[in-house]
N, C-alpha and C positions, 0 to 999 in steps of 0.2 A: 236267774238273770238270763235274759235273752242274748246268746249267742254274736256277735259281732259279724256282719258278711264278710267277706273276703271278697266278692264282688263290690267294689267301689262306680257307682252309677255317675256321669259325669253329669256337672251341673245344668238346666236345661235341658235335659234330657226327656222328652214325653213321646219320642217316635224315632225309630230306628230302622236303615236301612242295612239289611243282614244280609251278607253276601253270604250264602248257603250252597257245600258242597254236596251234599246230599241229605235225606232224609234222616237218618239215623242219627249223625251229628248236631242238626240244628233242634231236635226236640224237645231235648231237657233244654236248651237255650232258650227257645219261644217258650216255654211255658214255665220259664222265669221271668222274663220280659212280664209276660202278660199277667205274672202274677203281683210283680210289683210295677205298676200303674201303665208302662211304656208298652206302646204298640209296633208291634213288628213287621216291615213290609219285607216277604221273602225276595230275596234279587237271585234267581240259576244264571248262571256264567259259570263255563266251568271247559271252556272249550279243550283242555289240556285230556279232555278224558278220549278215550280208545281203547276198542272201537266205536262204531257207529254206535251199535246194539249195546253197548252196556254204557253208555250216557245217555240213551232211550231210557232206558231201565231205571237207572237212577233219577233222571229227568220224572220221569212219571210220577214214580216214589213220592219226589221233594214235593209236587204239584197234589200228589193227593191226597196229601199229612195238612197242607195248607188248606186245602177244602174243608177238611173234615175240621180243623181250628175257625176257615170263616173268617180267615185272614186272606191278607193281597198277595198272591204272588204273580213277580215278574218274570217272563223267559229270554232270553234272550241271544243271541247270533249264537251257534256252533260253527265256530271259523279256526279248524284245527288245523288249516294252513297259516296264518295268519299266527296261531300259537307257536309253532314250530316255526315259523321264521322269527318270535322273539326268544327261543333259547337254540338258536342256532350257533353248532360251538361248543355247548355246553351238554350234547346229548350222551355223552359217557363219564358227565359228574355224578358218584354217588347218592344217594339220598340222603334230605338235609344236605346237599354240597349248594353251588351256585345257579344250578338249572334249578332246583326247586323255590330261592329266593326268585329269582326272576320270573317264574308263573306266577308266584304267589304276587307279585308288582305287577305284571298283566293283568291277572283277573281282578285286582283291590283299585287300581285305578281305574279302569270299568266301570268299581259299581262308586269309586270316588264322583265319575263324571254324572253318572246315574242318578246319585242322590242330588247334587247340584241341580238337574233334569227337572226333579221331581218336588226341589225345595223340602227338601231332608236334612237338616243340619248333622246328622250322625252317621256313621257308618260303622261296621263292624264284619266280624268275619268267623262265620263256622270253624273255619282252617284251624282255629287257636283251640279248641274241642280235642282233638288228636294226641294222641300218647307220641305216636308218632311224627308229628311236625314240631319245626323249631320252634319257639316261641321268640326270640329274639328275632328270628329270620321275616318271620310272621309280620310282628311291631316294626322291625325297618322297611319294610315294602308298604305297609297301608301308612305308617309317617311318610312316605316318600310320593305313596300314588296322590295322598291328601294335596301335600306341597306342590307337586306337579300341576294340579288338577284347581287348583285355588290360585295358581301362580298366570292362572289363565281367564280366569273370569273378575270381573267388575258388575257389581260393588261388591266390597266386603259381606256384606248380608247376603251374597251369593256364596260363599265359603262354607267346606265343609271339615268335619273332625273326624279325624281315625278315633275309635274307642278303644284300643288297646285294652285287651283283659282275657286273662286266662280261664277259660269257660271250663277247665276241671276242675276248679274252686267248689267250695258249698255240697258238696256233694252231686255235680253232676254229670261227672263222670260214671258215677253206679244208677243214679236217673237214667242217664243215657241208656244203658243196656238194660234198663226195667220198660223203657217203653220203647225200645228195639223189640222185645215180646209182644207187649200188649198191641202196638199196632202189625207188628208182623212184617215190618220191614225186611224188605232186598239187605242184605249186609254185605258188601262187597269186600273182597278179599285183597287187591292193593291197591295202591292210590287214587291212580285214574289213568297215567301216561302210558306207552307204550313202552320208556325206558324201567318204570316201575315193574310194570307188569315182566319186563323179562328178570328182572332182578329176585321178584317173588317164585 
């Protein structure tokens, strides 16, 4: 008997806008997408990272994983002023505390407005990939950027859905690190922020 997913695919679903924080995270996710029928457009926003040089890095990475698949990826603003002026406040909460819901709500409503842009009914997020990020923290920010971001456009057929789902299901979290080898990914060592990085 065939196995039951644990990834639950929401109805309508045949294209997805992937809000991807780097390369190594979204792999085993795009090529589960792509393996069960739904096409992945990559969306980078990720302006929470610092420095320059090592969201270049990662940047590059996520863009040359998307080449070599033959898929769409998108880039978009590095406005780490603009990031830090939305967890201002909040620069000495813990990780997992309330600075990291609040990037995680900047960069989900981004690619909320994004796929609205591009007529994407779906959206989703690398971020849920992570041993390390909430999952709860995760699902309240892209329900939130979704509502925000549909609470704005007309008509309805302009609305888009957070996909909510925890991408270390089905085994791909040990995918994950079998093709962190095989393609030879950059593997960054903390988050992305400067309050992470001092933490690590």
């Amino acid at each position: 008997m065939k196995k039951e997913s644990a990834i639950v695919i929401p109805e309508g679903c045949k294209k997805v806008l992937l809000h991807a924080c780097c390369a190594p995270c979204s792999s085993a996710i795009v090529e589960w997408l792509m393996a069960h029928g739904i096409e992945p457009v990559i969306y980078y926003f990720n302006p929470n990272i610092y420095p320059l040089e090592e969201y270049e890095i990662r940047k590059n990475e996520s863009k040359r994983h998307a080449e070599l698949l033959g898929i769409t990826w998108i880039d978009d603003d590095y406005n780490h002023t603009a990031w830090r002026c939305a967890v201002t406040g909040l620069e000495s909460e813990p990780e997992r505390g309330k600075r990291c819901e609040m990037c995680f709500y900047h960069r989900l409503l981004a690619t909320a407005k994004k796929a609205q842009e591009l007529g994407i009914p779906f959206f989703a997020t690398t971020l849920a990939s992570s041993r390390w990020k909430s999952l709860d923290q995760i699902e309240r920010a892209g329900l939130k950027a979704a509502e925000e971001a549909n609470s704005q456009v007309r008509p309805a057929t302009a609305k888009v859905q957070f996909w909510a789902q925890n991408w270390r299901k089905d085994g791909l979290q040990e995918r994950r690190n079998e093709l962190l080898k095989e393609y030879g990914f950059y593997n960054q060592l903390y988050c992305g922020c400067e309050f992470s990085r001092s933490e690590r």
